[in-house]
C-alpha positions as CSV (number, residue, x, y, z in Angstrom):
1,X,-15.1,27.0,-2.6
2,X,-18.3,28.1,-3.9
3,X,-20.7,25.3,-4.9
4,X,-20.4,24.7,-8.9
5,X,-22.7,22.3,-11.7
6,X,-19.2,22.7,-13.7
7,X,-16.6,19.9,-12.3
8,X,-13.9,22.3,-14.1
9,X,-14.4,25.2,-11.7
10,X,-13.0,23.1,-9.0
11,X,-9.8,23.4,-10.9
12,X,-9.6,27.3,-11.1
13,X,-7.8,29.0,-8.4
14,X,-9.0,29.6,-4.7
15,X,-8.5,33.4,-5.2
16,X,-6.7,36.3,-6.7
17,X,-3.1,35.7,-7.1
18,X,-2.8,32.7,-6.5
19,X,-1.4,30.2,-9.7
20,X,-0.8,26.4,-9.3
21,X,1.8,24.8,-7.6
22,X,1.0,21.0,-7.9
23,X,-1.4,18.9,-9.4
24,X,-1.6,15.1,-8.6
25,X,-4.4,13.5,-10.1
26,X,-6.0,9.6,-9.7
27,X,-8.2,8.5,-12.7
28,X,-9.6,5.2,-14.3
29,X,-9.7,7.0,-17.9
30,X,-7.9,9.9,-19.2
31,X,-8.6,11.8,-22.2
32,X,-5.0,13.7,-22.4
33,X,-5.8,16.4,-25.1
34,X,-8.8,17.3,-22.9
35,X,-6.8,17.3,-20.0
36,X,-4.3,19.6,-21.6
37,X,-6.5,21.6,-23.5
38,X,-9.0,22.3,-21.8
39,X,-8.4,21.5,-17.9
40,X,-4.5,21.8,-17.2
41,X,-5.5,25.6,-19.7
42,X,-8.4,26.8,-17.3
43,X,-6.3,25.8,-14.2
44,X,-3.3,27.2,-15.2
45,X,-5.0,30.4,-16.8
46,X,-3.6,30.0,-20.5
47,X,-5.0,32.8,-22.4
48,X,-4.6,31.9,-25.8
49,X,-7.3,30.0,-27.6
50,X,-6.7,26.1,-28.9
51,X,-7.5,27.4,-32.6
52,X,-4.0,29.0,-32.1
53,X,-2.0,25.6,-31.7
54,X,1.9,27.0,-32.0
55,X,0.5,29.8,-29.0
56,X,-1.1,27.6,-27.4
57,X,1.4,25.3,-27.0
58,X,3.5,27.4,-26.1
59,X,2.3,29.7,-23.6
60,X,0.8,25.9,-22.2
61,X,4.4,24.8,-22.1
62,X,5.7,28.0,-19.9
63,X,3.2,28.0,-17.6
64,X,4.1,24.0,-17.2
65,X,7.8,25.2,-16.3
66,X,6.7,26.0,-13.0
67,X,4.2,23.7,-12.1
68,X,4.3,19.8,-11.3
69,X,1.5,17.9,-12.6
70,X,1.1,13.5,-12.1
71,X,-1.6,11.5,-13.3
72,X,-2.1,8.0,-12.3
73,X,-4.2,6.0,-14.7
74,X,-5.5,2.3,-15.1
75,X,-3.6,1.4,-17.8
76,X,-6.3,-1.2,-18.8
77,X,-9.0,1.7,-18.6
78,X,-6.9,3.7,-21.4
79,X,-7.1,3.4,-25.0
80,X,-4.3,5.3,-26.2
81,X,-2.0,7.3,-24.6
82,X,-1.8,10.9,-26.3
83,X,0.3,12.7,-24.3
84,X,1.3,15.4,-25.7
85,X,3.6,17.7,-23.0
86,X,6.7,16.0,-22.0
87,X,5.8,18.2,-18.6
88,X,3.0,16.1,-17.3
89,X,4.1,12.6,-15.9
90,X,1.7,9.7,-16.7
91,X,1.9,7.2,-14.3
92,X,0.4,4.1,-15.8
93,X,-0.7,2.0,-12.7
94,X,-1.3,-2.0,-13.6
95,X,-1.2,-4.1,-10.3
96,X,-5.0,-3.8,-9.4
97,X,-7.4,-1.9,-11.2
98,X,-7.4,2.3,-10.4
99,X,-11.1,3.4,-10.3
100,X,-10.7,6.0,-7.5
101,X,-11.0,9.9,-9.4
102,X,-9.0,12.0,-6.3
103,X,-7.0,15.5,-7.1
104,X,-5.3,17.1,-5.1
105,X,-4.0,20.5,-6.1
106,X,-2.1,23.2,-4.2
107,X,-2.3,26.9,-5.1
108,X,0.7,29.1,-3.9
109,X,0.8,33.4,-3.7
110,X,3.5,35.1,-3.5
111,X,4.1,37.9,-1.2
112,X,5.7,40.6,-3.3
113,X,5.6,43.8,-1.1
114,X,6.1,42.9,2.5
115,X,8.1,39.5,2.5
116,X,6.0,37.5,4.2
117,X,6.1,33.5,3.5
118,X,4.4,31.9,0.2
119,X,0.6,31.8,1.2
120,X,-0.7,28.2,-0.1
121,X,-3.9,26.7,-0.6
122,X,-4.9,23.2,-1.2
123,X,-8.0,21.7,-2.5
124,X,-9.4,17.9,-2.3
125,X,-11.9,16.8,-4.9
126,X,-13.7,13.2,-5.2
127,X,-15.8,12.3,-7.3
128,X,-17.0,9.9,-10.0
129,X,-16.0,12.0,-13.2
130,X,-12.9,10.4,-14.9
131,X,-10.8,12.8,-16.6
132,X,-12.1,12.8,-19.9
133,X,-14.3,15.1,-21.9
134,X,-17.0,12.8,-21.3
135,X,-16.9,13.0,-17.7
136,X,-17.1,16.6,-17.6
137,X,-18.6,17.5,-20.5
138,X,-21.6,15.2,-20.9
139,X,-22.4,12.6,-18.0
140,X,-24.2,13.2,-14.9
141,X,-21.2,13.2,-12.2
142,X,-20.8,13.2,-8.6
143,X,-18.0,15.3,-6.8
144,X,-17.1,16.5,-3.6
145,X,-14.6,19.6,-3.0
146,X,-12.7,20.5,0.4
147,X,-10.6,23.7,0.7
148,X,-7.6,23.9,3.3
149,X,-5.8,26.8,4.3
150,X,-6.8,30.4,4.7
151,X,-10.0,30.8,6.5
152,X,-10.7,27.3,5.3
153,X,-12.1,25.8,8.8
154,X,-11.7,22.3,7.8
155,X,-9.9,19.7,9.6
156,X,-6.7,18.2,7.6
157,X,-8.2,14.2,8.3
158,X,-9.8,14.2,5.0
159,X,-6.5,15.1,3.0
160,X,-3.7,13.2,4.7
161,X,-6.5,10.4,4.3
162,X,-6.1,11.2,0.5
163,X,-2.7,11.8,0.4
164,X,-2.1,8.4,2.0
165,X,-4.2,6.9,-0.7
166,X,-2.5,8.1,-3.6
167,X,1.0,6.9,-1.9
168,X,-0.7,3.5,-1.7
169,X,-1.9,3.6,-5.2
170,X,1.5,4.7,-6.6
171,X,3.6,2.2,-4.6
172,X,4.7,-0.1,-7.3
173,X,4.7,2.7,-9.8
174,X,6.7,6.0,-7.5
175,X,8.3,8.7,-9.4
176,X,10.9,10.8,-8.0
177,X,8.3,14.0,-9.0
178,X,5.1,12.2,-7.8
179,X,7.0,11.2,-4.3
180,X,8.1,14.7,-4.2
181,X,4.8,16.6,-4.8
182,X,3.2,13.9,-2.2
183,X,5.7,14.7,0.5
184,X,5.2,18.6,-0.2
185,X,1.1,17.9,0.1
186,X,1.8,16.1,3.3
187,X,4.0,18.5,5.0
188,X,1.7,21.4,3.9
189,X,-1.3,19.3,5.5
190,X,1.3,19.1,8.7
191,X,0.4,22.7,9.3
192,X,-2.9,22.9,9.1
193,X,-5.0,23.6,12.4
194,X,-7.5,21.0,13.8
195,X,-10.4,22.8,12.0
196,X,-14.0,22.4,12.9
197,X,-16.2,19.8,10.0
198,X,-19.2,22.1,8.6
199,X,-22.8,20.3,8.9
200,X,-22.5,19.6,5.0
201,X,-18.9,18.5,4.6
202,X,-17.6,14.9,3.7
203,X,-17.3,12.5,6.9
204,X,-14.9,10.3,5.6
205,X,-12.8,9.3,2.7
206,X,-12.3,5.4,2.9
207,X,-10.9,2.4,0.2
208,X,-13.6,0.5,-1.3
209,X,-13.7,-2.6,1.5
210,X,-14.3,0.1,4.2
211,X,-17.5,2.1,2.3
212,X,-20.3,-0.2,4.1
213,X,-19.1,0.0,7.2
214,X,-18.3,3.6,7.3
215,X,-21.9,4.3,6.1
216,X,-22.7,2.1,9.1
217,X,-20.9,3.5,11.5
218,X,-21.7,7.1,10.0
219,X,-25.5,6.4,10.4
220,X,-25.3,4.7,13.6
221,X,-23.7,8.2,15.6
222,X,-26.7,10.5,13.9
223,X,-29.1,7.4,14.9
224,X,-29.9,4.3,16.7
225,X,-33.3,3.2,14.5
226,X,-33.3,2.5,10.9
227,X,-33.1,5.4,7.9
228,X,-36.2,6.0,6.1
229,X,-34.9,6.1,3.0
230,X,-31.5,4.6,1.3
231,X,-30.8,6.0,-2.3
232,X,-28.1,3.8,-4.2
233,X,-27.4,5.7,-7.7
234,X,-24.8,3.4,-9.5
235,X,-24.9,2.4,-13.4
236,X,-23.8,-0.9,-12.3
237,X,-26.2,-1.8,-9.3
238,X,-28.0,-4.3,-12.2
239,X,-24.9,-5.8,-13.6
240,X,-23.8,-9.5,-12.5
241,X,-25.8,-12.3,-11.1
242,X,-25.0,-11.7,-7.8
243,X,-25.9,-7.8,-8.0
244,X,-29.1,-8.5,-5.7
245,X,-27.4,-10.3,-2.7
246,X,-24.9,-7.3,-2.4
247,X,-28.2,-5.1,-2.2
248,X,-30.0,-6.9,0.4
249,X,-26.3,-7.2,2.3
250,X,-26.1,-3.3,2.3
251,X,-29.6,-3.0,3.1
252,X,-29.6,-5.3,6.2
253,X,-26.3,-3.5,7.7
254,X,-28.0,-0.3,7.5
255,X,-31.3,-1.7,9.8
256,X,-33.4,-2.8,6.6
257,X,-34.9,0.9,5.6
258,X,-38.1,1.5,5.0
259,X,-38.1,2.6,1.4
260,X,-34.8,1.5,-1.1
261,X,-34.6,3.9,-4.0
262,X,-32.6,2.8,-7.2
263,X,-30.9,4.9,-9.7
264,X,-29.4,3.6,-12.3
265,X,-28.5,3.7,-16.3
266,X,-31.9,2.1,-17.7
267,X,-33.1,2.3,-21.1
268,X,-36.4,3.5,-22.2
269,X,-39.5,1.0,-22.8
270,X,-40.7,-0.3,-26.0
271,X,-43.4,3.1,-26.0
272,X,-41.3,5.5,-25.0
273,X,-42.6,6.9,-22.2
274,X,-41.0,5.1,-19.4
275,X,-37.5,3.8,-17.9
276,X,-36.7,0.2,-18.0
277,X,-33.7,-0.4,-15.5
């Protein structure tokens, strides 16, 4: 898809015609009004405004009929649960903590005229936003989108990586809809061509105890000296006293670069005019 500054375009549909099929979504926090209200009704193209609840609800509702939608969330991370469509099945997940923020989402288009098969789509997105108003409304986010199907050259490693994570994630906590929609993802994925990366696209998609040394390994087949520069942006990078060994770790496995950049939360100086990390 087209590159977007609004994480809720990577919900809309890959193209004319096409409506949602399935919606499986990992989050830390979950704001359930927004994600009905405002998400789940750009995704699924509900046309009538919130302001209209009764219509709203129910043309939400209708479109739900024919769509399955699962959300995993860190039961810890999650104030109240507000769920308000009996439609949407909320996985609560409590055996480690979920942090990861991966949808997966699969478009279908019907062939009316000439019979042909169902034409899907399926999209991968990753990215720090959790799916609260917050995340996409207000907080400076990171997300990265693949396509597959159609002209979509990309090669299917990325999402049966993603699909296997979610399966991992949901182990202790399966549904017979979530299993269902997971098996349907994977046997889509099953007949999707090799593909060809793009210069631009993710390289991998990896649990957090593999990030280092995929960055390693990553860097070390582009180069065999040192990066220049290594930019960390984390709002958590200062936090804990042992925050600066894990830095100097990560910066010695990556050859020691020349210039670490820091990006954090920070908080602004007694004057004003600066940014105290």
């Amino acid at each position: 898809m087209e590159r977007s500054c609004r994480l809720i375009d990577y919900y809309l549909p890959p193209g004319e015609g096409f409506v949602l099929e399935s919606l499986v979504a990992t989050t830390y926090q979950i704001d359930f009004e927004f994600f009905e209200e405002e998400l789940l009704s750009a995704a699924l193209g509900v046309r009538s405004p919130v302001s209209r609840l009764k219509a709203f609800r129910s043309e939400l509702e209708r479109k739900l009929r024919k769509v399955e939608v699962s959300v995993l969330y860190d039961l810890g991370g999650c104030d109240r649960l507000a769920r308000l469509s009996p439609r949407i099945d909320a996985i609560p997940v409590v055996a480690r903590k979920l942090h990861s923020k991966i949808s997966l989402l699969m478009w279908v288009r019907e062939d009316r005229a000439g019979g042909a098969p169902p034409d899907r789509r399926m999209r991968l997105i990753v990215g720090s936003a959790n799916l609260t108003r917050q995340g996409f409304r207000h907080n400076y986010e990171c997300v990265a989108s693949v396509d597959y199907g159609g002209r979509s050259p990309a090669p299917p490693a990325l999402l049966t990586t993603a699909i296997g994570l979610v399966q991992q994630i949901g182990a202790q906590s399966q549904t017979p809809q979530l299993t269902r929609q997971l098996a349907a993802f994977a046997a889509q994925a099953a007949l999707l061509p090799d593909g060809t990366a793009g210069p631009d696209d993710p390289v991998r998609l990896v649990a957090a105890t593999e990030v280092v040394p995929a960055i390693r390994d990553s860097w070390g087949a582009i180069s065999d000296k040192a990066p220049d520069t290594v930019t960390v942006v984390s709002p958590f990078w200062t936090e804990g006293s042992t925050a600066a060994e894990a830095l100097f770790d990560l910066f010695q496995q990556l050859g020691s670069p020349a210039s670490p950049e820091m990006v954090c939360c920070g908080e602004r100086s007694a004057d004003g005019k600066t940014w105290l990390p």
